[in-house]
C-alpha positions in Angstrom: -27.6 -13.1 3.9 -25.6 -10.6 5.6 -27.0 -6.9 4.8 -24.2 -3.9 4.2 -24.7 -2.3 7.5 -25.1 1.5 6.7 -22.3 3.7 5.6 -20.1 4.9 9.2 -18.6 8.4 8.4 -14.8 8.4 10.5 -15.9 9.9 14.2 -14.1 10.8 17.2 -13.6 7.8 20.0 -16.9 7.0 21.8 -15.0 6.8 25.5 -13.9 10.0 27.9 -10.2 10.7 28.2 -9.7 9.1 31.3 -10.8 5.7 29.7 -8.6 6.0 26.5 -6.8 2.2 26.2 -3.4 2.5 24.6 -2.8 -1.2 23.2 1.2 -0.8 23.5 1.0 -1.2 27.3 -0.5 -4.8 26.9 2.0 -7.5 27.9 3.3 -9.8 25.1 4.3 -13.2 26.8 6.6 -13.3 23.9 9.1 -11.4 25.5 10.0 -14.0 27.7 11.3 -16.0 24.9 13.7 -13.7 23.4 16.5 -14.0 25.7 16.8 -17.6 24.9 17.2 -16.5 21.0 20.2 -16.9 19.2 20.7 -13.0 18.4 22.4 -12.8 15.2 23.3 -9.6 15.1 25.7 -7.8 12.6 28.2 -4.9 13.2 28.3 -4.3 9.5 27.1 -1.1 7.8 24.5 -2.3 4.7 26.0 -1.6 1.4 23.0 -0.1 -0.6 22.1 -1.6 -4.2 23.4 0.2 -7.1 20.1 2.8 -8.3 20.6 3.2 -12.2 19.3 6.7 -12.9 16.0 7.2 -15.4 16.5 10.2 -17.8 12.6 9.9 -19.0 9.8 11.6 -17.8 6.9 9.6 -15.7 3.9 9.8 -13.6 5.3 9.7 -10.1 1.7 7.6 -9.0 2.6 4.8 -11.8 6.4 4.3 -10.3 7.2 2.1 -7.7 10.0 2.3 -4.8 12.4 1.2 -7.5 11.5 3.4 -10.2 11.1 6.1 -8.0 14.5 6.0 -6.8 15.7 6.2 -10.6 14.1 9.3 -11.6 15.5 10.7 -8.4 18.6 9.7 -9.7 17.9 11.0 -13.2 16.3 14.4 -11.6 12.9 13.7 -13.6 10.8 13.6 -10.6 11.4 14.9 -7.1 10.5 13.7 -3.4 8.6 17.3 -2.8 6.6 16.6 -6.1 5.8 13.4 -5.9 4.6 14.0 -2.3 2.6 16.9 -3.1 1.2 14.5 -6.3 0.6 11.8 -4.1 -1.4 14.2 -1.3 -3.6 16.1 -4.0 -4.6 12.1 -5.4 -5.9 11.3 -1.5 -7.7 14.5 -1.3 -9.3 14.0 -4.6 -10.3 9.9 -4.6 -13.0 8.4 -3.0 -10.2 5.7 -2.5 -8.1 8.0 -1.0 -10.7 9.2 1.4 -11.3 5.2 2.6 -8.0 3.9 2.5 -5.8 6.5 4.4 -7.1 7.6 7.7 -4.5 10.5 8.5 -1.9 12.2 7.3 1.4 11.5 9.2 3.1 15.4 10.8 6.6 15.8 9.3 6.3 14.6 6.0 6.8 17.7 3.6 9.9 18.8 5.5 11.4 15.2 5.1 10.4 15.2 1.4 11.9 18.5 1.4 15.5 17.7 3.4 15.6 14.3 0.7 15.5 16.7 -2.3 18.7 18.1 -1.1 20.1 15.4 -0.4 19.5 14.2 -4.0 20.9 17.0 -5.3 23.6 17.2 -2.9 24.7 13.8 -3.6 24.0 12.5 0.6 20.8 10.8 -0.8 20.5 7.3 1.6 19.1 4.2 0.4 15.5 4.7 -0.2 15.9 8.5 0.3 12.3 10.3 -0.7 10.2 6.9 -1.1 6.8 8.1 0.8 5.2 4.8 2.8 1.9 4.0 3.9 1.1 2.6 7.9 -1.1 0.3 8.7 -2.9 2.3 12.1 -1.4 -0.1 14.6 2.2 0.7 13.7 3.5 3.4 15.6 5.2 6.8 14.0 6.2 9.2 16.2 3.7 12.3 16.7 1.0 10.7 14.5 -2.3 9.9 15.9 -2.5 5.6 15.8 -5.9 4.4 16.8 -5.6 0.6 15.9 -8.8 1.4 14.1 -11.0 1.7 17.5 -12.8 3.8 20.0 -11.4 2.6 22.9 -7.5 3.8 21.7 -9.0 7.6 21.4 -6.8 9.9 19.6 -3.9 8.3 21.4 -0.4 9.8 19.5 2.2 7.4 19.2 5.5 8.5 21.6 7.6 6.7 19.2 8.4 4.8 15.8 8.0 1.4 15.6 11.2 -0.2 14.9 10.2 -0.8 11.4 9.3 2.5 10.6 12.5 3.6 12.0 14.7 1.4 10.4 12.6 3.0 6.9 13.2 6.3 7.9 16.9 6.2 8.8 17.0 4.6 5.3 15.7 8.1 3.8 12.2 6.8 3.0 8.7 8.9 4.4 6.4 7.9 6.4 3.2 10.4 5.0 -0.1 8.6 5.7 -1.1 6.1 8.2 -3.5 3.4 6.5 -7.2 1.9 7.7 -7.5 -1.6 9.6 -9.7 -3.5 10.8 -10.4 -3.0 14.4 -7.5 -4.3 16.3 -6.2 -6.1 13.1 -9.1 -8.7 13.4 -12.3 -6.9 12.9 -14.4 -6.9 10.0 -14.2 -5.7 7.0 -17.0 -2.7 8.4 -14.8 -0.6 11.0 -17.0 0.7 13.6 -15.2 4.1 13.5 -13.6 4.7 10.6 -16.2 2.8 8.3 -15.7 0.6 5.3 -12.7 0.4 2.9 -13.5 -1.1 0.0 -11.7 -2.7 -3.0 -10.6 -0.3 -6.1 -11.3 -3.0 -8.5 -15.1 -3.4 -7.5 -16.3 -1.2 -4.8 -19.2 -3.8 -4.2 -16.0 -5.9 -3.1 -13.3 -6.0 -0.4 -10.2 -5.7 -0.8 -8.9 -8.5 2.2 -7.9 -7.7 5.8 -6.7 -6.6 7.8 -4.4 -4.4 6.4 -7.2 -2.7 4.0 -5.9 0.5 3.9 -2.2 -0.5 2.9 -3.8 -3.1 0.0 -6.5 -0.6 -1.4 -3.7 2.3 -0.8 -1.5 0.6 -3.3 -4.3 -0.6 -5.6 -5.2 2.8 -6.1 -1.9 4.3 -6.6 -1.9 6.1 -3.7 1.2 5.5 -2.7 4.4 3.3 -3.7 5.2 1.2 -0.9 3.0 0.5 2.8 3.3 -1.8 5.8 1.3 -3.9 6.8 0.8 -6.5 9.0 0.2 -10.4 9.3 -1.7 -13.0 11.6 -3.7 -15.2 9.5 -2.8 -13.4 6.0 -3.2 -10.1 6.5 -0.6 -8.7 4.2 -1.2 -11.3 1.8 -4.6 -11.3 1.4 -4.9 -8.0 0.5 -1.9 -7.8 -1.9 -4.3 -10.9 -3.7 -7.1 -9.2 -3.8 -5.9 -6.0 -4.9 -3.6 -7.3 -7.4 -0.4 -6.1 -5.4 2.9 -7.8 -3.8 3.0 -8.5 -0.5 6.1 -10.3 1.8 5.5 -11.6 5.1 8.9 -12.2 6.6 10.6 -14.9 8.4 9.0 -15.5 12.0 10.6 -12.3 14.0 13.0 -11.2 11.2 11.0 -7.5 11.5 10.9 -6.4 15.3 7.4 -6.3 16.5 8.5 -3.8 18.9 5.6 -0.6 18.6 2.5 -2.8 16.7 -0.1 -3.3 18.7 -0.3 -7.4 19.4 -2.9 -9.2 18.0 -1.3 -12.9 18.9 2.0 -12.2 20.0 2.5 -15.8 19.0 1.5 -15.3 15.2 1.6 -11.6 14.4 4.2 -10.5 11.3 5.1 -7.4 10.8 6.2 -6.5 6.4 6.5 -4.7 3.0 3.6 -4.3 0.9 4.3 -2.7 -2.7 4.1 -2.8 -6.6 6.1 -5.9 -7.4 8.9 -8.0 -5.5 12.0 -5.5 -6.6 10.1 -2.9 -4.9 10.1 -5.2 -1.6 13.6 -6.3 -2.0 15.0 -2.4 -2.0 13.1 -2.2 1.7 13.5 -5.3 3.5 17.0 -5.2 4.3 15.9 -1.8 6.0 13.2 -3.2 8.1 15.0 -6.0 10.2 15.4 -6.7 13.5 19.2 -7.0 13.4 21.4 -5.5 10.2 21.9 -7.8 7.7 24.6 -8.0 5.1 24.3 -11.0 3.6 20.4 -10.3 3.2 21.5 -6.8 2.1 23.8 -8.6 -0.5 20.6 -11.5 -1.4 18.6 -8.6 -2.2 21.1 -7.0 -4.2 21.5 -10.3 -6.6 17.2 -10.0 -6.6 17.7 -6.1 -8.5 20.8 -7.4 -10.4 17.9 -9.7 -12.0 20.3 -13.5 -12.9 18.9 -16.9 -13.8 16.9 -20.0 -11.7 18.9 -22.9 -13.2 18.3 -25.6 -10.9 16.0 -24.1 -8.2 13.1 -26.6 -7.2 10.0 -25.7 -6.5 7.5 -27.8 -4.4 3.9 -28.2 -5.5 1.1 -29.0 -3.3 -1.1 -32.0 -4.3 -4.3 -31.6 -1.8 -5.1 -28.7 0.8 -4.1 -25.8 -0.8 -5.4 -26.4 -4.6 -8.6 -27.6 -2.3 -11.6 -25.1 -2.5 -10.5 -23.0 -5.0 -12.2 -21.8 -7.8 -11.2 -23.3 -11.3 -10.1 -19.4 -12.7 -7.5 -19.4 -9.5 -6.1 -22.4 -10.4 -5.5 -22.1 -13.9 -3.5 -19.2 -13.1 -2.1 -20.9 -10.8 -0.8 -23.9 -13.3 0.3 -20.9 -15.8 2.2 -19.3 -13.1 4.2 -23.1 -12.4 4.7 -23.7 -16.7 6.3 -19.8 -16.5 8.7 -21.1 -13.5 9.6 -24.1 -15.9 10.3 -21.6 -18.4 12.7 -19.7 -16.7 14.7 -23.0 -15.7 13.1 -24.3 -12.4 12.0 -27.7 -12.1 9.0 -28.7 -10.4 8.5 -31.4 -7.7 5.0 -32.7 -6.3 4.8 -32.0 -2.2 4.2 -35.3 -0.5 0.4 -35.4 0.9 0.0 -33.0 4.4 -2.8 -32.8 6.4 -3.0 -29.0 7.2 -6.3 -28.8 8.7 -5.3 -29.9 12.5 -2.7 -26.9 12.2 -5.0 -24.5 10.5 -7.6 -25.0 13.2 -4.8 -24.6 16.1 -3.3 -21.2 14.4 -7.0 -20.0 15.1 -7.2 -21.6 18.5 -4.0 -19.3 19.1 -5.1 -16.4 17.6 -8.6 -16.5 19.5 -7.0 -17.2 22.9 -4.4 -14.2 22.5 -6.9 -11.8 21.2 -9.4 -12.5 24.6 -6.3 -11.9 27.1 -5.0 -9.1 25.7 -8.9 -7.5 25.4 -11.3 -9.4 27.5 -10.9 -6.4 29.9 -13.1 -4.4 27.8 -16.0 -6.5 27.5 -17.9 -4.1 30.0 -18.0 -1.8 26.7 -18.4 -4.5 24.9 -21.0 -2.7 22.4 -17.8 -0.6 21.1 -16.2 -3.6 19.5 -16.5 -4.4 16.0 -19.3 -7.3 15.8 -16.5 -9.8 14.0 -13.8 -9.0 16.8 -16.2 -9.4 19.6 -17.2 -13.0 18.3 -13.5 -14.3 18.3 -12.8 -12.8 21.2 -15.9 -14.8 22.9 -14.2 -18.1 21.0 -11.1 -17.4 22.7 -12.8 -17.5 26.3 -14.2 -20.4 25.3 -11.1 -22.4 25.2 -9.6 -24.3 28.0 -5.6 -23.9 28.8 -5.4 -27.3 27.5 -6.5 -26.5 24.2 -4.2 -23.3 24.1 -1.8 -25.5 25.4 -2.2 -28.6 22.8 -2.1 -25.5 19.8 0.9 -24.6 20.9 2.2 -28.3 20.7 0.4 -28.3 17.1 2.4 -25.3 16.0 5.9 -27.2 17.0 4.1 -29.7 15.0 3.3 -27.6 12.2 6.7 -26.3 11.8 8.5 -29.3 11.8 5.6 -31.2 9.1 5.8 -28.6 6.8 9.8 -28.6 6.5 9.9 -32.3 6.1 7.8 -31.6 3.4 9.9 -29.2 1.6 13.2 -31.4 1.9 13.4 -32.0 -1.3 12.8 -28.6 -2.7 14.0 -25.0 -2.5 10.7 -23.0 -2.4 6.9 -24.4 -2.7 4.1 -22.4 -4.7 0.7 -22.0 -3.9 -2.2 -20.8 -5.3 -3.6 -17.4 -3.1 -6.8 -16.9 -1.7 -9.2 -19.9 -3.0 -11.9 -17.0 -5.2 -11.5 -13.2 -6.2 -12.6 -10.5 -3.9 -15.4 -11.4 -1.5 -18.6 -9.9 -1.5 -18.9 -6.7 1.4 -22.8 -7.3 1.2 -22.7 -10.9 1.9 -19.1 -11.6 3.2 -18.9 -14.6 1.3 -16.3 -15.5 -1.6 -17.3 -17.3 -4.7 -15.7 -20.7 -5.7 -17.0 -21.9 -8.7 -20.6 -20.5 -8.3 -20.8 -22.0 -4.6 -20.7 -19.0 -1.3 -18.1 -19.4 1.2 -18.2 -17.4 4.0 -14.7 -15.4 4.7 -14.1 -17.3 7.9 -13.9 -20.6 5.9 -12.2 -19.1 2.9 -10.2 -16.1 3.3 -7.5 -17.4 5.9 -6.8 -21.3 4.2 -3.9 -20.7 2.4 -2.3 -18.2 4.2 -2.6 -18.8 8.1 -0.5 -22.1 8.2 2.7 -19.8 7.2 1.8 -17.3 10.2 1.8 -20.6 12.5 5.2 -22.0 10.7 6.5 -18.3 10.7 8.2 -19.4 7.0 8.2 -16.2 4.7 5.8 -16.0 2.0 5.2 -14.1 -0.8 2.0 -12.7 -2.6 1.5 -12.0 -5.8 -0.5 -11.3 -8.6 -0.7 -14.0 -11.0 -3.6 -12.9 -13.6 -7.4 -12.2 -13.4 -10.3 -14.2 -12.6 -13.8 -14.9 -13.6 -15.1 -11.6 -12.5 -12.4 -9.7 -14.2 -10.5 -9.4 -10.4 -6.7 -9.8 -9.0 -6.0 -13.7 -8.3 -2.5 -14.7 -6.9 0.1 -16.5 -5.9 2.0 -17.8 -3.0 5.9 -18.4 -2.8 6.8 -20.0 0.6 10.7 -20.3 1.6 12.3 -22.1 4.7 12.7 -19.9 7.5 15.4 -16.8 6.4 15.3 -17.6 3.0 13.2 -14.7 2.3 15.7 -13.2 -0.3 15.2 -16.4 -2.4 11.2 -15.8 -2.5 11.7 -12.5 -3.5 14.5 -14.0 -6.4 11.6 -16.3 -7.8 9.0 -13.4 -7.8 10.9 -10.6 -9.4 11.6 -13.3 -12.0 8.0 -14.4 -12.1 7.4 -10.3 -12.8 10.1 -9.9 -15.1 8.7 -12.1 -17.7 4.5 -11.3 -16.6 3.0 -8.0 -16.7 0.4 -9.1 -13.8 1.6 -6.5 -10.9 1.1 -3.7 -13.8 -2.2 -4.0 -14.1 -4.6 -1.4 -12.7 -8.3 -1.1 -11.8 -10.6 0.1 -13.7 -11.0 3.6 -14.5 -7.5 4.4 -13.2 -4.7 5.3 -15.5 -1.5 3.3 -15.1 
């Protein structure tokens, strides 16, 4: 069994200045690519969704992005209080003290010029919403560590596109989030230490965007980006019971994350429910977007699913998962039939040769962006140091041949889905894994988190289809299980459609952990 190692208080970097690494100098091979890409890019100004003011008073840490907006609107809550609300709840949790690493400089004069504007009447789309970032997305003047010592207290010169794309939109940047170290650590960060899951602190809550995932959990904060590789944003919104998007291949610029696998890293929204995520996303994208602006309108403006298919898997993903998972799993599909979809069984895939090649990708893209460090190679986090030594392992044939799988991959999986709109999965296979013996339970029977965690989420990261997490009920052990919406590539806004209508009618993404008012 794998023994807790003992509790790491957050410490300075172990390396002198002159050997601080910053990871946004690595090259991304990627970049060779893009000029070959159709651009798609829009001169058209976003028309923001209509924001129908609340006159009741709330809790600002129970309200999401779009609740918060509507008591701005109403003038029941402000972006100054629910900052300062939000900041006293960090300081005074133990999840607060785990989950967010730093607060982000700036943040009470922004909440402060998006008061005025709400009582000016200038307010911009998501004026005042305070965000959580995962520590390898840059803000500007913040300190980003990618959540190791080799980074240092390295201050990020810039936004990342994301974050500014948030931030022109009105919302705040206030806290940047834990990770594991280099997004692919484990769960125990060597420098920051261990966040663990709000529902069951004996538990995880899913990497490697822990922060973001416990962060929301907790109510900590309304909204958080995260990102994704093998599941990182979705595991986490499972586990702690949240809603998590990763977005069409590319659709959010990369630009200012430090690159786990340039070939498989997402960058997306992780909030309350899927209304929360479609007031963002139009924000976040590479490119403006009307007609995503306008899909995500008709998502808020709520509407019907007469006619929409949905693809069910028969084998792989409803394949080592626990019985609890998959009964809320079948619930989740009679609700869809409910609300006028119709249901289609997915022909039989075999996933597994496409699973194993995302990780031959990963792997091999984690060892030559970091190799170069191995002389230090007792800084690393134990988990990251392992994958990286996988990834030297493999030849440029089988880099090569995982590439040709992904091609593969991407044109299997849409052949699959010809004859349906969306496809639903169940989430991660078990509950919350165990942080003493990082294993997850299926039916009384250990898996270890390598085997487990990544199954049903790391084919989409090789496909680079959008997928949606959310929660779906509660398990044997009284913890988060979820769901997974998959859409062809762009047709994010129609995930999102499904899952605010899966949330309208379910009061799963309400529910709160233990001990915490909600």
């Amino acid at each position: 069994m794998n023994q807790m190692p003992p509790a790491v208080s957050a410490s300075g970097p172990l390396v002198e200045a002159g050997d601080v690494f910053d990871p946004l100098t690595l090259v991304d091979p990627g970049l060779a690519d893009r000029a070959y890409r159709s651009v798609g890019a829009s001169s058209g100004v976003l028309k923001s969704a209509p924001v129908e003011p609340i006159f009741v008073d709330m809790q600002s840490r129970s309200a999401g992005v779009d609740t918060l907006l509507s008591a701005y609107a109403g003038g029941h809550l402000s972006p100054e209080n629910v900052l300062s609300e939000l900041t006293a709840a960090i300081h005074s949790s133990a999840a607060g003290g785990e989950a967010v690493l730093r607060f982000v400089p700036g943040a009470e004069s922004a909440a402060r010029e998006s008061g005025e504007r709400w009582r000016n009447g200038s307010a911009r789309p998501l004026e005042g919403i305070p965000f959580g970032v995962k520590d390898i997305i840059d803000v500007a003047g913040a300190v980003v560590t990618s959540g190791s010592h080799f980074t240092g207290d390295r201050v990020a010169p810039a936004d990342a596109m994301s974050v500014a794309g948030l931030r022109a939109a009105g919302a705040i940047p206030f806290v940047m989030t834990a990770t594991t170290e280099f997004a692919t650590g484990s769960p125990h960060n060597p420098r920051f230490g261990t966040v663990t899951n709000p529902w069951d602190k004996s538990r995880w809550t899913g990497g490697s965007s822990t922060g973001s995932g416990a962060g929301l959990a907790a109510r900590l904060m309304p909204l958080a980006l995260g990102t994704d590789t093998g599941g990182s944003i979705r595991v986490p919104s499972c586990w702690c019971g949240t809603t998590g998007l990763k977005p069409s291949r590319e659709r959010v610029s990369r630009s200012g994350v430090a690159s786990l696998s340039w070939t498989l890293d997402h960058i997306g929204p992780m909030a309350r429910s899927a209304r929360d995520i479609a007031r963002v996303l139009p924000f976040m994208t590479v490119h403006t977007e009307p007609e995503l602006a306008a899909q995500c309108a008709a998502v808020l403006a709520g509407g019907g699913l007469d006619g929409l298919r949905i693809g069910v898997p028969v084998n792989w993903f409803t394949e080592m998962v626990d019985d609890a998972v998959l009964a809320n799993w079948e619930s989740a599909l009679k609700t869809f039939e409910a609300v006028g979809c119709t249901l289609f069984p997915l022909p039989t895939i075999d996933i597994s040769l496409w699973h194993e090649a995302g990780w031959i990708i990963l792997q091999s893209e984690l060892a030559t962006l970091h190799s170069a460090r191995l002389d230090r190679a007792e800084l690393f986090d134990a988990a990251l140091l392992h994958r990286l030594r996988n990834g030297l392992a493999f030849s440029a044939v089988d880099y090569a041949r995982a590439l040709q799988l992904r091609a593969e991959a991407q044109t299997g999986f849409m052949g699959a889905m010809a004859d349906v709109d969306l496809v639903v999965t169940p989430g991660v296979g078990g509950e919350a894994g165990s942080l003493d013996s990082l294993t997850v339970d299926v039916n009384g029977e250990s898996h270890s988190f390598q085997t487990l965690i990544s199954r049903n989420t790391m084919i989409f990261d090789v496909t680079g289809l959008p997928a949606l997490m959310l929660p779906a009920g509660l398990g044997r052990f009284g913890l988060p299980t979820g769901i997974q919406i998959i859409g062809r590539p762009q047709a994010d806004a129609l995930c999102l459609r499904l899952g605010a209508a899966f949330q309208r009618v379910t009061e799963f993404h309400r529910l709160t952990p233990p001990g915490l008012a909600s």
